[in-house]
N, C-alpha and C positions, 0 to 999 in steps of 0.2 A: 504493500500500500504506500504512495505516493503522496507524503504534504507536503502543503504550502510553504515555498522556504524565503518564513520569517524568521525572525532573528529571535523575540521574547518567545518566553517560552508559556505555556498553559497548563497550569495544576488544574485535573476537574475532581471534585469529591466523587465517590460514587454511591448510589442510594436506591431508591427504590425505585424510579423511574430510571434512570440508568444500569441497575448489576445485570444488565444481559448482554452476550455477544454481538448481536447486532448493533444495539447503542452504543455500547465501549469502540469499534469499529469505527462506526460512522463519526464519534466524536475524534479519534485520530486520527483520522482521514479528512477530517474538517480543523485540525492543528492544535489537539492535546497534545501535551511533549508528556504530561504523569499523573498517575492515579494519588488520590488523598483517600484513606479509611480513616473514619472520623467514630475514635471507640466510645464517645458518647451516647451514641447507637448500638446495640445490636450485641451478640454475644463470639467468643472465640471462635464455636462451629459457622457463623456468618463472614468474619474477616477470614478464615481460611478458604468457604467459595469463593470471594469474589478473589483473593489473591490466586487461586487456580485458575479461575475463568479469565483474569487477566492476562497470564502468565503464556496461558495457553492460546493467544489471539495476537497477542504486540508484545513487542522486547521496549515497555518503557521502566522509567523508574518508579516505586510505589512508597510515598510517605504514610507512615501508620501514627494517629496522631492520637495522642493520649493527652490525659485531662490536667494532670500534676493536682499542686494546688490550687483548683478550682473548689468553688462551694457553691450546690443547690439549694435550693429549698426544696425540701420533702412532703408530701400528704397523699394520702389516700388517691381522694379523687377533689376535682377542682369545688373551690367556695367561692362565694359571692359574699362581698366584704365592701361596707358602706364609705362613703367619707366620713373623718373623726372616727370611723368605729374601732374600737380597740380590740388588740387579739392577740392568742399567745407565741411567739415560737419559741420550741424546746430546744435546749443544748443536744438533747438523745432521742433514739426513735422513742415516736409517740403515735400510738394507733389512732388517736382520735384528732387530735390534733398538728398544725406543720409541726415541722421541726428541722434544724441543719444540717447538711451534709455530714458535714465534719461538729464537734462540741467548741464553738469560738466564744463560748460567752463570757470566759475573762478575758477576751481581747477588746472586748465594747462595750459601751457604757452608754447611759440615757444620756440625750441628745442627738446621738448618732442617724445619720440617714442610711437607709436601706433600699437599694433599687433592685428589682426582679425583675425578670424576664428582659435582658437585656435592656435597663434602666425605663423599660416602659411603664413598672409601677413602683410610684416612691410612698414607703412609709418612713415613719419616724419612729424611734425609743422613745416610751415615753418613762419605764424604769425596769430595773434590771432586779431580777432575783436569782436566786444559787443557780437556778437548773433550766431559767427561760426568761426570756425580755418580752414585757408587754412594750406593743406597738400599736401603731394608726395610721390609717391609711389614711393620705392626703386626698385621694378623691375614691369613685367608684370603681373599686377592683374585681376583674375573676382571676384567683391562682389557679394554676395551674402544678399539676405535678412537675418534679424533677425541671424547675426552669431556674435559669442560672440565677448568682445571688451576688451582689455587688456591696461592698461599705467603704464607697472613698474615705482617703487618706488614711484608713487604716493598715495598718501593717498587721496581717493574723500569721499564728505561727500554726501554720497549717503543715502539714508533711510533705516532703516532696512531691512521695511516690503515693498512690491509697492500692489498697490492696489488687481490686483489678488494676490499673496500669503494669503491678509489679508480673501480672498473667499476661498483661498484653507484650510485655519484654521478652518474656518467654518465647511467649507466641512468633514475636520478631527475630528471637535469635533461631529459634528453632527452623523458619524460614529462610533467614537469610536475607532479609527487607531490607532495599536501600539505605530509606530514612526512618527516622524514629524523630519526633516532632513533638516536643515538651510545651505544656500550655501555663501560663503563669507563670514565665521562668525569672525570680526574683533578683539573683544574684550569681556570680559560678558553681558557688556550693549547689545551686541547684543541677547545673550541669556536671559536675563532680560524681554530685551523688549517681546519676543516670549511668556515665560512662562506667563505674564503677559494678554497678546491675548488668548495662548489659557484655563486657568484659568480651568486646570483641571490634579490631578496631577498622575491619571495611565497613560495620553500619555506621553510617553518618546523624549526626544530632543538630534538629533547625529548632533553635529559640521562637518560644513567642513570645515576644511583645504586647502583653494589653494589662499591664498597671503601674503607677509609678514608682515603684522599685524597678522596677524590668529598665524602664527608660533612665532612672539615675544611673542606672548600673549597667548602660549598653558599653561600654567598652569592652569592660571585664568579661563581659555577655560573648560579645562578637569573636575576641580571642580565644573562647575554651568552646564553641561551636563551629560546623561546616556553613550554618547559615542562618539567616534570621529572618520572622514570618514578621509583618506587621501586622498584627489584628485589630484590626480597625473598631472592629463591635463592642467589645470589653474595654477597650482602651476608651472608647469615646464616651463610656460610661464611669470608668475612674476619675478619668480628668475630664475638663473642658472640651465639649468635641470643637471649640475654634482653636485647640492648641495642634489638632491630630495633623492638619495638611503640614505644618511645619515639625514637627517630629517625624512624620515621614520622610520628606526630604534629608532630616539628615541622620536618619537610619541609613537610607538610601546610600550615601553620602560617605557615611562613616564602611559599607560593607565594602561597596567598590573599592574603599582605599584600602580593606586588608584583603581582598581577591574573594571575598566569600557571599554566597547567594542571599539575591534579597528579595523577600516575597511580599506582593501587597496582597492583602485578603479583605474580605467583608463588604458586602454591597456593591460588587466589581458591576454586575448586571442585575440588579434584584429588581426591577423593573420588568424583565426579560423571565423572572415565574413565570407570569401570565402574561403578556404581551411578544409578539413576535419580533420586537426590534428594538433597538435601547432608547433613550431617553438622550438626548444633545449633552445631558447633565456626566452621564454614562461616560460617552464618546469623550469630552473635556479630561475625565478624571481617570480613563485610561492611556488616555495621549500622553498627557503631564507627568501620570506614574513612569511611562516610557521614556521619557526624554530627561525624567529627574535621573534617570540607569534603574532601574526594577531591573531584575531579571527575568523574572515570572511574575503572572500575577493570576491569583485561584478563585476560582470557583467554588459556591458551598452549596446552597438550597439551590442553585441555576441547572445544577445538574445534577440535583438527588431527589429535590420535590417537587421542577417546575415543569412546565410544561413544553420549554423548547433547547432541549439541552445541548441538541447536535447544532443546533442554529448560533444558542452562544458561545461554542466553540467556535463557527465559520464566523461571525461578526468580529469576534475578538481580535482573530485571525487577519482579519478586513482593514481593520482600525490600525494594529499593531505593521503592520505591511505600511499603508499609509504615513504616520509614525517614524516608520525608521529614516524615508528619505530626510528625515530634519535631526536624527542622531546625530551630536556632535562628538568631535573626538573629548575625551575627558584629558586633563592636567592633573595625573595623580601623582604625589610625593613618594620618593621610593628611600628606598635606605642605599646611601650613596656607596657601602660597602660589603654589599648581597648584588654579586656576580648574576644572577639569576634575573633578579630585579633591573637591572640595568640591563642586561642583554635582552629580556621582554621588550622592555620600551625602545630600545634600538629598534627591535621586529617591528614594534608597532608603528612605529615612523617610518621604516624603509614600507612596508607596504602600502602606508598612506601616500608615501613621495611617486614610488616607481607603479604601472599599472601592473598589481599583483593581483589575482581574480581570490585567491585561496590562499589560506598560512596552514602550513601543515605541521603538526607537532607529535613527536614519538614521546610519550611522554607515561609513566609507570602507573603517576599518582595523580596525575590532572593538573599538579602546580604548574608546569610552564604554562599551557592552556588558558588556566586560570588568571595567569601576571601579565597575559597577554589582552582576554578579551575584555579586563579592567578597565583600561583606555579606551575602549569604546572604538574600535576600528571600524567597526562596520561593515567587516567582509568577513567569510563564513571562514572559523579556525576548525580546520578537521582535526580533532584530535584523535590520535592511533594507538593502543593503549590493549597489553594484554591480559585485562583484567575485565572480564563482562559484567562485574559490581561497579569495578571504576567507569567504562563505557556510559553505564544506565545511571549514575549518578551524576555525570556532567551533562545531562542532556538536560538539567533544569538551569544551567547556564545561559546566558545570552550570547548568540551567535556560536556556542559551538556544537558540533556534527561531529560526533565521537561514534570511532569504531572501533571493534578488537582485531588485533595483529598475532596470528597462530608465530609467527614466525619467531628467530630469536631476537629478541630487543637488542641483545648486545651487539649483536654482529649482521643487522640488515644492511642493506646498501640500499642507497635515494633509487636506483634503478628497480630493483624489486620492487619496494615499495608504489612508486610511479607506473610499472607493469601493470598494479595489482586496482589502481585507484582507478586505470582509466580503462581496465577490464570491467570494473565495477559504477564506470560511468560518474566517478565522484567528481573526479577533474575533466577537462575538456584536453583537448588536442592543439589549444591555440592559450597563449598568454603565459603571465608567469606567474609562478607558484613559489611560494617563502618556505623555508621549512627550518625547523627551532628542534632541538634535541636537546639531551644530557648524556652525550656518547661521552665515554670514559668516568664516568660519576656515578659510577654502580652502588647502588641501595642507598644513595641519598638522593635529596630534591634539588636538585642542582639543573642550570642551563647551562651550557655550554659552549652550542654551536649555531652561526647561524647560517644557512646558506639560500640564494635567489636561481631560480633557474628559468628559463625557456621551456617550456615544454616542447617545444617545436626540435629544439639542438639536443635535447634528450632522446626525443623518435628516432633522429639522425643519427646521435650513435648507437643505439640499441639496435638500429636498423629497422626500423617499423614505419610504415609507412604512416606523413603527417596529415 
């Protein structure tokens, strides 16, 4: 199957309108680059279908996203709850009554505000007892079960892991999952903890971003992760949502500059549940995530509960295509005595100066690839890599077309390789081609080398007709 070759890449969740072959299909063939299981949903025997069903249709990569510390609110079945009317929630389960996910109730105190279901309904504390805070709703509420539970500026000392995550890791290692995708991630300790769990180091770990710890602490974040989600949804319920468009930017911002994946999430087409085509509003706020460097940007309810899922994979597709003729090259800082970093941005300039169609990179672990498509060149880095974890984890990258190379990494020759790309139709027969190694730099991440060639004077001597 044949996509559209844009540069951003396309996380889709997948759900219940989507877990079937033909959808999964049709959305990759309309420009998903990776699946998201979103384990807030569903139980172990469900994430192992669809990871088969995927598995067995497309070679992409699959983020499994677990909940960290997240807190619900719990109850039976939903109530209807007045303005001013006051009600209990319990620190522990309680059959008659809500109650929290997790027991926070020494972390809050009366006065505190409480927003559910993604800040759509706010009450207030009006006081606290051992084992439950009476509250009030500000106006006319329905709860509903298991909907998420927000208490700006509060810092709760919630647990990394809760007990299913620590099954969904399992479940991940047991697999062999790209990603593993932490929700609430406060500080490194929370990445620490994770890496620690899952004790294996090709699955890769993307932070979420959505509260203000997450965001004091996105340095420390950025350097003990593969990559960083921005979630928009939670986030814009901790803080200010007029704070969000600028803290994404320079999430964005801060990822590019240390070569690692940056996802925008939440609301990307939520217009596009129920309507066939986005909103102008849509179209602005995925142009702008693209030109700010996004690398991806995902899909949640557009392709698990709405109604045109294959569609807003092709519009996205549409947008982003449009989009990139206005990517500019980036001016990223490098560390003036990291060989690797400096011979990236040399590649990235000689391709930009001379007409290079393709950069091509033999690369173990993704870093040259990765120091390269940081600058924002805007021509496709094929990276060659014989690792099909590493292959499927850089395709959430921007601009790069990674494949695996059977052959020996140490001892290929530009000629093999060029045989093998234009057998496989990757490169064409006319223009020139860059190509960036780490030959002699065995088991480190190291760049090396850089060389430009003609395709046309390589036919010539291989003897193959140009």
């Amino acid at each position: 199957m044949k996509k559209k070759n844009k540069f951003t890449k396309i996380l889709c969740t997948i759900g219940p309108v989507s877990n079937n072959k033909k959808i999964i299909k049709k959305m990759y063939k309309n420009g998903m680059n990776g699946v998201r299981i979103n384990t807030a949903h569903g139980e172990i025997e469900d994430y192992q279908k669809t990871v088969d069903t995927v598995r067995s249709i497309i070679n992409v990569p699959i983020v499994l996203d677990i909940k960290g510390p997240e807190i619900r609110i719990r109850l039976a079945q939903k109530i209807s709850i007045s303005k001013n009317t006051e009600f209990k929630i319990y620190g522990s389960v309680n059959k008659t009554a809500p109650y929290f996910s997790f027991n926070i109730i020494k972390d809050i105190s009366a006065g505190d505000e409480i927003l559910i279901d993604d800040g759509k309904h706010a009450c207030k504390i009006i006081k606290k007892a051992k084992n439950f805070v009476t509250v009030a709703a500000k106006r006319d509420i329905e709860l509903m079960p298991n909907k998420s539970l927000n208490i700006p500026k509060k810092a709760l000392s919630l647990p990394s892991l809760s007990q299913k995550d620590i099954e969904a890791v399992n479940f991940e290692k047991k697999n062999n999952i790209e990603y593993i995708a932490l929700s609430f991630v406060r500080n490194k300790s929370d990445l620490i903890d994770l890496k620690k769990r899952i004790d294996n180091a090709e699955i890769k770990i993307i932070a979420k971003i959505e509260n203000q710890q997450g965001v004091a602490n996105i340095d420390e974040i950025i350097e003990n992760c593969a990559g960083v989600m921005i979630a928009r949804g939670d986030l814009g319920v901790e803080l200010s949502i007029k704070k969000i468009p600028q803290i994404q930017k320079e999430i964005i911002s801060k990822c590019n500059d240390a070569g690692k994946i940056s996802i925008v999430a939440t609301q990307i087409l939520e217009s596009m549940v129920k309507n066939p085509s986005p909103t102008r509003a849509e179209v602005s706020d995925i142009t702008n995530a693209i030109l700010d460097g996004a690398d991806c940007l995902m899909l949640s309810q557009e392709t698990t509960i709405g109604d045109f899922p294959v569609e807003c994979a092709r519009q996205m597709s549409e947008i982003a295509l449009e989009t990139e003729k206005n990517v500019k090259t980036k001016k990223i800082a490098i560390n003036k005595n990291n060989i690797s970093e400096n011979l990236s941005l040399a590649a990235a300039k000689l391709a930009q100066k001379l007409p290079v169609k393709k950069i091509i990179c033999m690369t173990r672990s993704g870093y040259t690839a990765t120091n390269i498509v940081k600058h924002r060149v805007n021509k496709p880095v094929i990276a060659i890599t014989p690792s099909l974890q590493i292959q499927k984890q850089l395709m959430l990258f921007y601009s790069i077309e990674p494949f695996t190379y059977s052959g020996n990494m140490e001892k290929y020759s530009i000629i093999a390789i060029v045989k093998q790309l234009l057998e496989d139709k990757i490169v064409e027969k006319k223009g020139y081609i860059l190509f960036t190694t780490g030959r002699h730099s065995k088991g480190s991440k190291r760049t090396t080398t850089i060389e430009v060639h003609d395709v046309k004077d390589l036919l010539d001597y291989i003897g193959l007709p140009a």
